[in-house]
C-alpha positions as CSV (number, residue, x, y, z in Angstrom):
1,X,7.0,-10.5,-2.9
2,X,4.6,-7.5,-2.6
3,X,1.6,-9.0,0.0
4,X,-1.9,-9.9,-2.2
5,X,-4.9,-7.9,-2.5
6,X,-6.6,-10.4,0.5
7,X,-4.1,-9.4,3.5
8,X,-5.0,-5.6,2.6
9,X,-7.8,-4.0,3.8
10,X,-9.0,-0.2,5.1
11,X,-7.8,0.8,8.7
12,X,-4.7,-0.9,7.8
13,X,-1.1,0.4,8.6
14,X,1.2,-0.3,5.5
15,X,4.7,0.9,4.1
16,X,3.7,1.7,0.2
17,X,6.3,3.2,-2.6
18,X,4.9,6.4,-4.1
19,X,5.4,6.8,-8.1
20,X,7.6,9.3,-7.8
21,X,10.1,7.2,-5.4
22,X,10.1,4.0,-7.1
23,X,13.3,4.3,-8.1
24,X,14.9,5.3,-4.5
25,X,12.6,2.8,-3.1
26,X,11.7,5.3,-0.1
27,X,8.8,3.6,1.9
28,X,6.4,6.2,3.2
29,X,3.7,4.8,5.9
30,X,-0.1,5.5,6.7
31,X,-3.3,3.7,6.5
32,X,-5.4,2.4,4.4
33,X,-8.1,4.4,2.7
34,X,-9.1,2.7,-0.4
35,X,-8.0,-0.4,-2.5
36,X,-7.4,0.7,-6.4
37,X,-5.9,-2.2,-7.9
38,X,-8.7,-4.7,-8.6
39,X,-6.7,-7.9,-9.6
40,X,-6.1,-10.7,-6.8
41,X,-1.8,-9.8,-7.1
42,X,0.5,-7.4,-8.8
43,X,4.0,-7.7,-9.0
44,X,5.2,-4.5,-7.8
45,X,2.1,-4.4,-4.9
46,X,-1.2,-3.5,-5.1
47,X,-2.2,0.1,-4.9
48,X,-4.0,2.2,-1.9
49,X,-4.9,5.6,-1.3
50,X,-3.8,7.0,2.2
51,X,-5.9,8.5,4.6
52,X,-3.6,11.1,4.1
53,X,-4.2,11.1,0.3
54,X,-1.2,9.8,-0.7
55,X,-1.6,6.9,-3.2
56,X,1.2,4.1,-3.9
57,X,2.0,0.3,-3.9
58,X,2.3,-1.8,-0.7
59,X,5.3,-2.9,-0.2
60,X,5.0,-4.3,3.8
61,X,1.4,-4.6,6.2
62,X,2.7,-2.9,9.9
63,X,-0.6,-3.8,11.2
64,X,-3.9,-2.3,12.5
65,X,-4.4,0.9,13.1
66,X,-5.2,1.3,17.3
């Protein structure tokens, strides 16, 4: 199970699925900009932008960033 909306936060490292690889499941990994999914859970993660830009659903927290 995808972690909830309260283990995610900004400055976070996380492994996310983008859109467009949901169906080879390819992880991609970066940190935390901004939280878009406003519900408590989702069953396929909760969606963040990247600092990169890149916007998916977390699949895995790595850790802090630092």
């Amino acid at each position: 199970m995808p972690p909830s909306r309260a283990q995610i936060r900004p400055g976070l490292t996380v492994d996310i699925v983008q859109k467009q690889e949901q169906a080879t499941g390819r992880l991609t990994r970066g940190v935390v900009a901004a939280l878009l999914t406003k519900s408590p859970t989702h069953p396929h993660g909760i969606k963040v932008r990247l600092t990169s830009g890149q916007v998916g659903r977390v699949q895995a927290v790595v850790g802090t960033e630092g």
